[in-house]
C-alpha positions in Angstrom: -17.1 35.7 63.8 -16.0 32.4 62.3 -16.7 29.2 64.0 -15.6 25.6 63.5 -19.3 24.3 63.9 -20.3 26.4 60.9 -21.3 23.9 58.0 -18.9 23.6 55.2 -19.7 21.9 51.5 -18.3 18.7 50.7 -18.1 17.2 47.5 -21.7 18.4 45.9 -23.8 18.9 48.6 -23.8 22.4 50.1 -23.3 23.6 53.6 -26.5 23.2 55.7 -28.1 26.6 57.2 -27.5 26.4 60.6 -24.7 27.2 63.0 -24.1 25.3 66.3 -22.8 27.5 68.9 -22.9 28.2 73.0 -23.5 25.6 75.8 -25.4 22.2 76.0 -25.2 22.0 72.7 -25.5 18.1 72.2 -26.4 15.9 74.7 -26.4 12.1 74.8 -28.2 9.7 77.2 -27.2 6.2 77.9 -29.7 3.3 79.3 -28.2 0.1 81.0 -30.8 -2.7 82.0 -29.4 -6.0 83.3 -32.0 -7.9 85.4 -33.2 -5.7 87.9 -30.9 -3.1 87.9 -31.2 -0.5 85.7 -28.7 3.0 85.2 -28.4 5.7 82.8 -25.7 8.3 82.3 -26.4 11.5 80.3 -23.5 13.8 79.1 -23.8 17.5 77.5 -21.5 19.1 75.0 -20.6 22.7 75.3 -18.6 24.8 72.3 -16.9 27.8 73.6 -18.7 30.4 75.5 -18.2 33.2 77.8 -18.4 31.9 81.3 -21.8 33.4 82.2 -23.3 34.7 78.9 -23.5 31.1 77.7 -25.2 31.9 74.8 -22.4 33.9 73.5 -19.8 32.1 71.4 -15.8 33.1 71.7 -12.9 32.3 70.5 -11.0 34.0 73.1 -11.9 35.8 76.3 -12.2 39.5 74.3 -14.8 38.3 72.7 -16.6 38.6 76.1 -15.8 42.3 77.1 -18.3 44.4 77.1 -16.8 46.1 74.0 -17.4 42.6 71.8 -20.4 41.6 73.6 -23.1 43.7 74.9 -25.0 41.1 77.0 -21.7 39.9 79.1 -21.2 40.7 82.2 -17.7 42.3 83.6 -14.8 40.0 83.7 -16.2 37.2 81.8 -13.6 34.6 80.1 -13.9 32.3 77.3 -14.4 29.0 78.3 -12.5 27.0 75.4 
């Protein structure tokens, strides 16, 4: 399956080996410290997924039957 997170070349370099896929993908953590008061915020990226099999990618809810995907569960739906 294709995916738009898959690594591409540009110009001369070549595309990196590695594929980023599924939930929590990224996260990013912000700090805030003004005088005594302190507060931090941390959001996660997700990339499609089937709504319980996270780890599965999909780029639309077939690919989380049980035909496409032997780890999903019943009725799952791709979260896009």
């Amino acid at each position: 399956m294709g995916s738009a997170s898959a690594s591409h070349s540009e110009g001369d370099l070549p595309p990196c080996n590695f594929l980023i896929r599924g939930a929590d993908v990224l996260s990013c953590t912000e700090s805030l410290s003004v005088g005594g008061v302190k507060d931090s915020k941390t959001t996660q990226f997700d990339l499609q997924h089937c709504s319980q099999t996270a780890s599965q990618p999909c780029q639309s809810s077939g690919d989380c039957s049980l035909t496409s995907c032997a780890a999903c569960s019943p009725g799952e739906i791709c979260l896009t």
